[in-house]
C-alpha positions in Angstrom: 0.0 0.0 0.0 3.0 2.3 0.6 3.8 2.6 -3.0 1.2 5.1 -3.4 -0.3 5.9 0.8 2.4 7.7 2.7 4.0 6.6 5.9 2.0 9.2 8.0 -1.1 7.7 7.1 -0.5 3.8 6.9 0.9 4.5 10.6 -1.4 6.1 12.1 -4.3 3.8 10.4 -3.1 0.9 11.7 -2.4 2.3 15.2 -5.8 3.1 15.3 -7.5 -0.2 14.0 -5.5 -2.0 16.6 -8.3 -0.6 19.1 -11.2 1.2 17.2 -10.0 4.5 18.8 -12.3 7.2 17.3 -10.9 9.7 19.9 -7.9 9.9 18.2 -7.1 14.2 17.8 -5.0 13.4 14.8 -7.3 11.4 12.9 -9.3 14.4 11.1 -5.8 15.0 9.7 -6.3 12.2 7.9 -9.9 12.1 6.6 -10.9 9.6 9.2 -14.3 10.3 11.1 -17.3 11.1 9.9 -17.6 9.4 6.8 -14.7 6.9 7.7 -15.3 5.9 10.7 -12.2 3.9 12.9 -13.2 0.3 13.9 -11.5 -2.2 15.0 -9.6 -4.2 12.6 -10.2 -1.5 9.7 -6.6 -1.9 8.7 -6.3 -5.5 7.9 -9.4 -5.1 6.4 -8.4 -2.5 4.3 -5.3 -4.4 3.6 -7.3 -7.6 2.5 -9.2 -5.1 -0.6 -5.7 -3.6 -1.4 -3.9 -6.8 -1.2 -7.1 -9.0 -3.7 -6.3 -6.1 -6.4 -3.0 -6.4 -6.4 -2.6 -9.9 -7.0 -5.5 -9.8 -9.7 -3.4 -7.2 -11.6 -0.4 -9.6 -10.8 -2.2 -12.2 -12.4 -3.0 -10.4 -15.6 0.3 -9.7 -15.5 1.5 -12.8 -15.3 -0.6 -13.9 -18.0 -2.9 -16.3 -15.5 -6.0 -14.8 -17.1 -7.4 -12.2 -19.1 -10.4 -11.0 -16.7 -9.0 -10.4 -13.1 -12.0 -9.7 -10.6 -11.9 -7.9 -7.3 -15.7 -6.8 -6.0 -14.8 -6.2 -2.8 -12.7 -3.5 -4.7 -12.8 -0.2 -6.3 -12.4 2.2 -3.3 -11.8 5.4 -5.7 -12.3 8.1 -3.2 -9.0 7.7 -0.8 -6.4 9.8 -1.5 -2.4 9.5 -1.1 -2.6 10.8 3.0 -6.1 10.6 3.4 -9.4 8.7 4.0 -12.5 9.7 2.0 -16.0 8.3 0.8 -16.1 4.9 3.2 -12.5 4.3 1.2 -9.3 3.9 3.7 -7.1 2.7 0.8 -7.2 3.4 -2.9 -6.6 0.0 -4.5 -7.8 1.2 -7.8 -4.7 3.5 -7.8 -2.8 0.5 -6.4 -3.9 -2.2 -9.5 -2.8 0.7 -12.0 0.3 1.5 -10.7 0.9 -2.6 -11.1 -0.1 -2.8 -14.5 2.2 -0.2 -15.1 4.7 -2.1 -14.4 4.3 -4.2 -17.4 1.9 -1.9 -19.9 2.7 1.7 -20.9 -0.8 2.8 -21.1 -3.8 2.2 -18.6 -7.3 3.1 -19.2 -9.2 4.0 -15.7 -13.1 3.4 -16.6 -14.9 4.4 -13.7 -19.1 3.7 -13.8 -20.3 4.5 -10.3 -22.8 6.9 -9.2 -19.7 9.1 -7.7 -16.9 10.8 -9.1 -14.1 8.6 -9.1 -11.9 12.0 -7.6 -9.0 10.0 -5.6 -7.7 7.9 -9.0 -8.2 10.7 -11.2 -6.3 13.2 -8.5 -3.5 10.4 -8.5 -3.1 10.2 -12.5 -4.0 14.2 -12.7 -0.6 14.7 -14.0 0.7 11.8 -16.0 -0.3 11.0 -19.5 0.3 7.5 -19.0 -2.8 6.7 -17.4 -6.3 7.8 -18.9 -9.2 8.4 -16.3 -12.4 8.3 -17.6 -15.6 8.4 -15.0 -19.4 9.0 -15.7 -21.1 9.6 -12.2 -23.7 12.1 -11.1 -22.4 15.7 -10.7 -25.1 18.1 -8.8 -24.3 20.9 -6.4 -23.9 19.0 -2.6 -23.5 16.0 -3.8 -20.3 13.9 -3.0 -17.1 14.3 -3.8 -18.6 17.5 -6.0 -15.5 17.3 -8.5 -15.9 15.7 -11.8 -17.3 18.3 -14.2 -16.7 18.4 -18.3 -14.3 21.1 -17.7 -11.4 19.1 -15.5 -9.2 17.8 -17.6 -6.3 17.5 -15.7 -3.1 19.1 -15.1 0.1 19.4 -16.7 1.2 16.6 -18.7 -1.8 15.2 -17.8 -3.9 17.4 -19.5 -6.6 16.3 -21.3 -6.2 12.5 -19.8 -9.1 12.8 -17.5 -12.4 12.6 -18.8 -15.4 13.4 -17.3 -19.3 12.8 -17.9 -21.1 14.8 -15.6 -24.9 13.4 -15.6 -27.9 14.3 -14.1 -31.0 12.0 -12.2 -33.4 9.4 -13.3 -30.8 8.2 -16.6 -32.0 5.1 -17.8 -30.0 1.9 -19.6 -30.5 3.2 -23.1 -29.1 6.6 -23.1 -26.2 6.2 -20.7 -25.1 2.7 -22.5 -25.2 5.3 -25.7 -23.6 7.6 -23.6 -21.2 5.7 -22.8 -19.9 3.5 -25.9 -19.8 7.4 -27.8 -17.0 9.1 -25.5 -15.2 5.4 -25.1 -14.9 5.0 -29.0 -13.6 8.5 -28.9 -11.0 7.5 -25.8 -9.8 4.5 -27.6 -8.9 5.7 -30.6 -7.2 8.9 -29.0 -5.2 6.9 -25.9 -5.2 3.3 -27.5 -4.7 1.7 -23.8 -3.0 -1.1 -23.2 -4.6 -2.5 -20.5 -8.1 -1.4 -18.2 -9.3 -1.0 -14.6 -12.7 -0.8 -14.4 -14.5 0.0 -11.3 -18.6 -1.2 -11.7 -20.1 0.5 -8.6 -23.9 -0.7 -8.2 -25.3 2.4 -6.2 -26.1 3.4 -10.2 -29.1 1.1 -10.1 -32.7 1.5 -9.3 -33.5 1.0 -5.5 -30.5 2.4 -4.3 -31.0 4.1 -1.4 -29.0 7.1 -3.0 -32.2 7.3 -5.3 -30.3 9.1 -8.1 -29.7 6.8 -11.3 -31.8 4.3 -12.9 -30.2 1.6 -14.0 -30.1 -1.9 -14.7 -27.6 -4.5 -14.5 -28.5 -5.2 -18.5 -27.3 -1.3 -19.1 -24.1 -1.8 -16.9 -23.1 -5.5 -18.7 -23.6 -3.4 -22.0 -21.2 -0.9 -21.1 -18.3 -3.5 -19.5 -19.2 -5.7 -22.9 -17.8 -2.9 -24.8 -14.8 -2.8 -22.9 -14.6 -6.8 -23.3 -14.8 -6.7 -26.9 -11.3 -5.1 -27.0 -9.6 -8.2 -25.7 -7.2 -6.2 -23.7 -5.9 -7.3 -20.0 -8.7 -5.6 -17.9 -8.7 -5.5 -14.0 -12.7 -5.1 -13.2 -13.2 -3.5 -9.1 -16.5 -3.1 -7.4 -17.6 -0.2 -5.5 -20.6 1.8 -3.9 -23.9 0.1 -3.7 -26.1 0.4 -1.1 -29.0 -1.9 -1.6 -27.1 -5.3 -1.3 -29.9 -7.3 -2.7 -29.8 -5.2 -5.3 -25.4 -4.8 -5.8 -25.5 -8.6 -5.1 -27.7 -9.1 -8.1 -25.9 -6.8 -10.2 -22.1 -8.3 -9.4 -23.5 -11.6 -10.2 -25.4 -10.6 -13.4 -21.8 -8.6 -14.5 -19.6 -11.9 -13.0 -21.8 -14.2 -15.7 -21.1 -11.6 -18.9 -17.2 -11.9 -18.0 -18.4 -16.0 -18.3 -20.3 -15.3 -21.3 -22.5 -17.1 -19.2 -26.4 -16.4 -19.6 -27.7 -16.8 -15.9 -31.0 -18.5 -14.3 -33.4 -15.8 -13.2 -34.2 -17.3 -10.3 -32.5 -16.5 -6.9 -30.8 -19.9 -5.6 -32.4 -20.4 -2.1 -29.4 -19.8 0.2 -29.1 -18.2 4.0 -30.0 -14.3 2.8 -32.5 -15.3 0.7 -35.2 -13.8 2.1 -33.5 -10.3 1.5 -34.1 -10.6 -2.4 -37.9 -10.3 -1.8 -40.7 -10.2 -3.2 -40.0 -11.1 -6.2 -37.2 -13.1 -5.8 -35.5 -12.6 -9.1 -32.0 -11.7 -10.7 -33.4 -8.9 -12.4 -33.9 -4.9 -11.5 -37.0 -3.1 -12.7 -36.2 0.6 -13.3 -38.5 2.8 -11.2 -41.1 5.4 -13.1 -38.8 8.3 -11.9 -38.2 10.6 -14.5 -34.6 11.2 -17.1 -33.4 14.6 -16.2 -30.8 14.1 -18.6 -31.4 15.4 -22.1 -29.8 14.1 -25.2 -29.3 17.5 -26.4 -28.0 18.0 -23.3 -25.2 15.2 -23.3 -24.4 15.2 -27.2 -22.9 18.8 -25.8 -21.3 17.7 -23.0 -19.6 15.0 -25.1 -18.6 17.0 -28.0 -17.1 19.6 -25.4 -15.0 17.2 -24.0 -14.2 15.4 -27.0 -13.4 18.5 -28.5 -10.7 19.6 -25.8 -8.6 16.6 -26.1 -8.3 16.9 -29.9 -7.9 20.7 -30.2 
């Protein structure tokens, strides 16, 4: 973890963990509190997630598989000294920097409902690594970075791209969305290698109530990045209805398998939790798209527009 965390913060993390002390004056130095809290154990925990992404990027590396999957991953919001978002380590920014080892370009794809801010702050001022991220972007709302306008910074210029979207976006137009600005990435970064992270609070009965998705839309949009046949490093991430992140990880697990899966919900110890209905599928809500295609085709030409001129 120290290859990107500093000393500072791996020390005082684990000194911390060892008792759950949440007393600690130092820790708001450190981004841990409010929405981090300290519990016990936190650091081999966080360990554990770091540690299962590394060794899938070790074994795309190694040339073990082509598809390396971590769901317990995808903590995007920590930061080099810093705790943020319910994230205590970044192991996105921890499978890139191993990939990196071995491929000269990575592609960061980033589909949660949140800015992906801690790997794009990372990779702000390389042009070795691409960040791309489609989340919600509304004033308030978490991390509140993430609009059409950063870019990045330096020689990393133009290697983040953003999609800023708006509530109630359905399969069809952010899988359209989606495929336009990563045809446009591809041809312009032509990555070696991919980390995705496949966050699940995107989908409809989230308790974040913001997106409405389906895990159809979402296998659409990692199918794309599939067909490209390049080592990719797939991470999970927010999701707060686990019925509902549990259905989608499973649905996205079986399109890796090419592996068309049974609709009905196995009977196991939590199945009472996927009730009423108990089905693999997500029905998205009648809430209403306040995104506009008008609205997008601009923000994507804007962008698009920026890295080429």
């Amino acid at each position: 973890m120290a290859v990107f965390h500093t000393d500072s913060y791996l020390q005082h993390l684990h000194k911390i963990s060892q008792d759950g002390d949440n007393d600690d004056p130092q820790s708001g130095d450190f981004g841990l509190g409010y929405d981090c809290p300290v519990v016990e154990g936190i650091f081999d925990y966080a360990a554990a997630v770091g540690g299962a992404t590394l060794t899938a990027a070790q074994n795309l590396l190694d040339g073990k598989c082509d598809v390396a999957i971590n769901w317990a991953g995808g903590w995007h919001h920590a930061k080099k000294d810093e705790a943020s978002g319910f994230c205590y380590v970044n192991d996105a920014v921890l499978g890139i920097l191993k990939l990196r080892e071995k491929y000269e370009r990575v592609l960061y794809v980033d589909v949660d409902l949140h800015h992906g801010d801690g790997v794009e702050d990372a990779f702000s001022f390389t042009s070795k690594v691409m960040t791309v991220s489609l989340h919600k972007f509304s004033p308030g709302f978490f991390p509140g970075t993430g609009d059409v306008t950063d870019t990045g910074l330096g020689k990393g210029r133009w290697y983040a791209v953003n999609v800023p979207l708006e509530d109630g976006i359905r399969d069809d137009r952010y899988c359209q969305t989606f495929s336009s600005v990563m045809q446009e990435v591809k041809a312009l970064f032509n990555p070696e290698a991919v980390v995705m992270q496949l966050g699940a609070d995107t989908m409809a009965g989230d308790p974040m109530c913001s997106f409405n998705m389906t895990p159809i839309g979402v296998g659409k949009c990692l199918s794309y990045i599939l067909n490209w046949e390049l080592p990719t490093l797939l991470l999970g991430g927010g999701g707060y209805n686990l019925a509902n992140t549990a259905r989608c990880w499973t649905y996205l697990t079986g399109t890796v398998l090419g592996q068309t899966l049974s609709s009905e919900i196995p009977d196991h110890e939590y199945f009472t939790e996927y009730g009423p209905d108990y089905s693999l599928e997500i029905s998205p809500s009648c809430r209403p798209d306040r995104n506009e295609s008008q609205h997008l085709d601009l923000k994507r030409a804007a962008g698009m527009r920026m890295r080429t001129g």
